[in-house]
N, C-alpha and C positions, 0 to 999 in steps of 0.2 A: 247702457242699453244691452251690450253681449252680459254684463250680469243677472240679467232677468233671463237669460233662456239658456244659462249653463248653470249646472253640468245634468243636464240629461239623457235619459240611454241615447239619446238621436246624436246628441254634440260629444257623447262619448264614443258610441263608433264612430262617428268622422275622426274623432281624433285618433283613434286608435289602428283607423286605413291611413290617414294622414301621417302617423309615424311610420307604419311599415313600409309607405312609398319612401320617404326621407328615407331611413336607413337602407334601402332599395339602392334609392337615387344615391347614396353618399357612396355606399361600396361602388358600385359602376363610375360614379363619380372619378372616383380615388384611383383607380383601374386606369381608368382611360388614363386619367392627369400622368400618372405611372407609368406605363408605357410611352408614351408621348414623349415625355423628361427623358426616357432611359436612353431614346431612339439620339439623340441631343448629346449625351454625355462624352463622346469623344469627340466634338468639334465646340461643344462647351469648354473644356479641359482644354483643346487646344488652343483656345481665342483667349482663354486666360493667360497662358503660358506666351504665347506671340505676344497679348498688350507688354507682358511684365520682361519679358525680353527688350523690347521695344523703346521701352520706357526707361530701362537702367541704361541701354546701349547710347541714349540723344539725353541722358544725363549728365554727362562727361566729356571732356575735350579730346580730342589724339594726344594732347600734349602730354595729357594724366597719364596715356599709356606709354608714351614715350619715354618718360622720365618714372617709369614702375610705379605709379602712387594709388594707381587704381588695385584696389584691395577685395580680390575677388571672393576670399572668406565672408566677408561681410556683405555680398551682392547676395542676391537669389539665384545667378549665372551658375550652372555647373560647369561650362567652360568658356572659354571664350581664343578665338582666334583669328587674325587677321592675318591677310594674305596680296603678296605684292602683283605687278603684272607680269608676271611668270609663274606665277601659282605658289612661291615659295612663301614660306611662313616667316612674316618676321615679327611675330607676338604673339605668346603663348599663354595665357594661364587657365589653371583647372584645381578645381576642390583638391585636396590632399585627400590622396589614397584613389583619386578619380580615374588617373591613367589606365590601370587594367579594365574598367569600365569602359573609356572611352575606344581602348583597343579592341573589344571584341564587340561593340557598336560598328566602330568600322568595318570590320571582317567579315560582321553578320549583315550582308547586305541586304537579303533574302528579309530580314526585320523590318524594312523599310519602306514608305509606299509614300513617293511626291505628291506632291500637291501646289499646286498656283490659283492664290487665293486670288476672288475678283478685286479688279484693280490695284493687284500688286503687281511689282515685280520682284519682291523676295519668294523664294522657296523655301518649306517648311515638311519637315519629314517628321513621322511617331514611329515610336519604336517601344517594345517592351521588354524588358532583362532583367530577372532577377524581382520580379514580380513590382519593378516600378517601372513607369511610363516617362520616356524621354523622349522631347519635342527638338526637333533640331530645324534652325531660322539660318536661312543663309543670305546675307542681301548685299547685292553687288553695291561697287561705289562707282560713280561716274565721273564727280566733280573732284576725283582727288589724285595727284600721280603718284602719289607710292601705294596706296592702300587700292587694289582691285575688287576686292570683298570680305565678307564677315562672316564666322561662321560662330553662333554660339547654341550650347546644348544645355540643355534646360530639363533637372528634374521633376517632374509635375507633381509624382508621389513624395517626396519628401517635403517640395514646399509647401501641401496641406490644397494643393488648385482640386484634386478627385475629391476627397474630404468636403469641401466646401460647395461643391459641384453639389455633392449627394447631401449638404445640409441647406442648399437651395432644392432641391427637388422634394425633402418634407417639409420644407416651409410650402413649395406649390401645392402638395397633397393637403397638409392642414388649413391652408387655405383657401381651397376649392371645399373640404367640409366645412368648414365656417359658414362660406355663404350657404353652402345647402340649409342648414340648419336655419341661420338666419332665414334664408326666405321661407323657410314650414312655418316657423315660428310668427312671421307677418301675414302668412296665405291663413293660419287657423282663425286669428279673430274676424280676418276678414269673410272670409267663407260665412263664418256665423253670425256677420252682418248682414251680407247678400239673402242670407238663408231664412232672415228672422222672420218675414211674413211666414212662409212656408211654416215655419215653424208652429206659427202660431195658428194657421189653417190645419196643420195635423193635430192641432190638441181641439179644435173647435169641431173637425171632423169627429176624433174620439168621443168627445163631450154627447155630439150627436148621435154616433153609433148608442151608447150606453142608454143614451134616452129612447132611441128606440128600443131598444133592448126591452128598457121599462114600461113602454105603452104597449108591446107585444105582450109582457107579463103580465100586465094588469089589467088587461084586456079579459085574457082567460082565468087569470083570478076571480075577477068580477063575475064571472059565467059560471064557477066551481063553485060559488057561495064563500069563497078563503079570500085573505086580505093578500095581498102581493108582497106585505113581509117574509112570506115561505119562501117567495123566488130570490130574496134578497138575502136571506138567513144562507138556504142551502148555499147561495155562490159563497158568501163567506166561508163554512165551510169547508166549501170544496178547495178554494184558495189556500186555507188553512192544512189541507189534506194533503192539498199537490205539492206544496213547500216542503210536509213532510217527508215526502218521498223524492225533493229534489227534482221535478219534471222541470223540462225545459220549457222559454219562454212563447215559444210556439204551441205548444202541446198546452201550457197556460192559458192562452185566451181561447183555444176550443175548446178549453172547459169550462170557463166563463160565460160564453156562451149558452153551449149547450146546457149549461146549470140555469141560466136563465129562462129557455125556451124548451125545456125539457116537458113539459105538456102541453105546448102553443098547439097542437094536434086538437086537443078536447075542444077548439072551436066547431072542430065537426061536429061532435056528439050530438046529439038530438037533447033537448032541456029535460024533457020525460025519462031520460036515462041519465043525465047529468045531475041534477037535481032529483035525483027519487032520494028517500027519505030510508027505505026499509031496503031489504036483500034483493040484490038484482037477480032477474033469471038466466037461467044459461044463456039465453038468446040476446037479455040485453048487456051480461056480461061480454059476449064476444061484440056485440056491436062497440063498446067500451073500449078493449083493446085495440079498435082499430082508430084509434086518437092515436098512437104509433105513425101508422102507414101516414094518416092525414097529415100528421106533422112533418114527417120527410116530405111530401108533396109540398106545403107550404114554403118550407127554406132550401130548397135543391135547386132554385131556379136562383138563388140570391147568392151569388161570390161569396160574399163577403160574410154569409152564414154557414155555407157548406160546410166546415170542418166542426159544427155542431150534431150534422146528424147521428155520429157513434152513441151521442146519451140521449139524444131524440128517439132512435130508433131499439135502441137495446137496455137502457137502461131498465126494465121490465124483465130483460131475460133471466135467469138464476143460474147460479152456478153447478151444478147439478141436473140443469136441461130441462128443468120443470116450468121453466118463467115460457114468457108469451114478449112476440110473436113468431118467431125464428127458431124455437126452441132449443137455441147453441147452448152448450155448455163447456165450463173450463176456461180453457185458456183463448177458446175460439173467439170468445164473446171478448168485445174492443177492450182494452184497458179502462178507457175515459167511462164507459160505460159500468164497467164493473164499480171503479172508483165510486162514479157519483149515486148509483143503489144503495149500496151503503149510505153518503149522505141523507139522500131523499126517504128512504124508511126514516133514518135517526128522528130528522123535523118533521115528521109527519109522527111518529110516537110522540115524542116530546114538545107537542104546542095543540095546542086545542084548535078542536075543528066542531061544526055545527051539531056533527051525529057524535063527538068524542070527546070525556075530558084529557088534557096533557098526562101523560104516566112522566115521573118523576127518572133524571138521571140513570139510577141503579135500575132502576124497571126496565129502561127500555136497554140497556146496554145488556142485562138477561135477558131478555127476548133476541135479541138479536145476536148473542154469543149463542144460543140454542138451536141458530143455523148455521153458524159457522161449517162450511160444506156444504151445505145444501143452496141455502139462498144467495150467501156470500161465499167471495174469493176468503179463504181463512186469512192468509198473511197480511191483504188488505185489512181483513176487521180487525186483525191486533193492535196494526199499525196505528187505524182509525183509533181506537180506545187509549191508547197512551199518548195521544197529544190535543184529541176534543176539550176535555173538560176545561182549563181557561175560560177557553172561545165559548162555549158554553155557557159559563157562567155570568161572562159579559154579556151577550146576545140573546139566549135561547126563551127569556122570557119578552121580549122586544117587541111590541107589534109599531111602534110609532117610522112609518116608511120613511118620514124625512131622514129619522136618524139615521135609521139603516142605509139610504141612499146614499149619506156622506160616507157612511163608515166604509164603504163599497166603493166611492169612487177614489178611497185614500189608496185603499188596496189594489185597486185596477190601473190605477194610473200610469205605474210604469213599464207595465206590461203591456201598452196598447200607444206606446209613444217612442217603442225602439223602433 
């Protein structure tokens, strides 16, 4: 089912908000889990250091110690000592080479900061010297009469307890992005499962816009004496035009549009001026021009047309400030509108109409290179002329609308579905 309605532009931006959240999400992720761990790391180090203390010290008998068999080279203990009830020491061992170590740990008392874990009654001091950390466990004895307590010191950085500490806290980091990741990766097909009616009401919605589109066009076709392949012809075109110059996908469907409904205005015209057969008069020429104004009136009240009116309302003007009705010229006059003048002369030379035969390819692109400045933006006509002829020669003799219909909505589809 999500195969049918991927990958297009709608489930490609989702995906592509849906990764920038995730990596969003992963880094703050990663952050927090990081701070968190870091705040941990010296009562982590120390709870390692206590168990491993702990656990070599109720390994072994008094007896072991009595009789020297306890072999503290091979403990993880950096010292160890026991002490009678007078405080006096009667057991000693420590790493070799440990003594000057353990001498200025004593001395350096200032290094030192107790602590009384809950529910003990041993005490436990850190210290650091010599850029390694030493945990010192001290736990009385109660049940014993020689031995009154225990003192042993423990280095954290050499037995690898920080190392391991900091190779648990990127194992938490990589696996806090893990799950990130895994859940995008479960939230995307489902999203475009939740999603897929919708989906399918945006392309039913588009399907509908286009067709009105088409009964708008064919509406005032029918009124001009012209078949509604003009309106179908120029949009290709124009599609064909605006690709060339790379326009954006917005600026794409108002030209789609307004390429469509670029005369919907001549519904005004009066049929005695729309259909006259010979040269209009001054008077019905300007009644004529005013299928402009009529046509802004028509789509300015409809959302979802408005960004049509720049080639509704201007595509008539000239570049040179001769055109009608605004008489802007240059740069004033809209882009879209510049663009699609160009088009709409080209198919209007090049296809026969009631009062005209088609002028062939080379004719009309002479005619129309012989306004380049006046009637056209120049750069535009260049542009126009080195990538038409193709699309031209596929189309330009066409009048069958079905075809054209499909060929139009291969081209519009994905421009009206992001």
């Amino acid at each position: 089912m999500i195969k049918n309605i991927y990958p297009g532009p709608l489930q490609k931006k989702l995906l592509q908000r849906l990764l920038i959240f995730t990596f969003v999400m992963a880094f703050l992720s990663a952050i927090t889990t990081l701070l968190i761990e870091l705040g941990y790391v010296q009562e982590r180090v120390e709870k390692r250091a206590l168990d491993t203390m702990k656990t070599t010290l109720f390994s072994f008998n008094f007896s072991s110690v009595q009789n020297n068999t306890f072999d503290i080279e091979k403990s993880k203990l950096f010292s160890l000592t026991f002490f009678d009830q007078n405080g006096s020491v009667i057991y000693h061992r420590s790493k070799q080479g440990s003594e000057p170590i353990l001498l200025d740990l004593k001395q350096n008392e200032k290094l030192f900061s107790d602590h009384e874990p809950d529910n003990e009654t041993a005490i436990y001091s850190r210290s650091k010297l010599n850029d390694h950390i030493f945990v010192t466990l001290i736990i009385p004895v109660f049940d014993n009469d020689i031995i009154s307590w225990i003192e042993v010191y423990y280095d954290a950085t050499q037995n690898g307890d920080i190392a391991d500490v900091y190779k648990d806290i990127t194992f938490n980091i990589l696996l806090t992005l893990s799950i990130v990741f895994l859940v995008a990766v479960f939230i995307y097909p489902t999203i475009l499962f939740l999603e897929r009616n919708l989906i399918a009401r945006t392309r039913e919605l588009y399907r509908a816009n286009l067709d009105l589109l088409g009964v708008m066009g064919t509406a005032i076709a029918k009124r001009d004496n012209e078949t509604n392949a003009h309106n179908y012809r120029v949009t290709l075109y124009t599609i064909a035009f605006a690709k060339a110059i790379k326009v954006n996908n917005e600026r794409m469907r108002s030209l789609i549009k307004g390429a469509f409904l670029h005369d919907i205005g001549k519904i005004g015209v009066s049929d005695a001026i729309l259909l006259k057969n010979g040269t209009l008069s001054e008077d019905e020429y300007d009644a004529m021009k005013k299928h402009v104004d009529y046509g802004v009136e028509i789509v300015q009240n409809a959302s979802w047309l408005n960004d049509s009116i720049d080639i509704i309302a201007f595509h008539h003007e000239h570049y040179d400030g001769n055109g009608y009705q605004k008489k802007m010229q240059g740069k004033s006059i809209p882009k879209n509108a510049q663009l699609f003048s160009i088009v709409d002369v080209f198919d209007a030379l090049t296809s026969r109409r009631p009062y005209k035969k088609e002028y062939s390819y080379e004719t009309a692109k002479r005619m129309m290179l012989s306004e380049s400045g006046t009637h056209f933006n120049p750069e535009m006509l260049s542009i126009f002329f080195t990538i038409i002829r193709p699309l031209y020669n596929q189309i330009g003799a066409i009048e069958d609308e079905v075809l054209l219909k499909k060929l139009l909505g291969e081209e519009t589809a994905y421009y009206f579905m992001e």
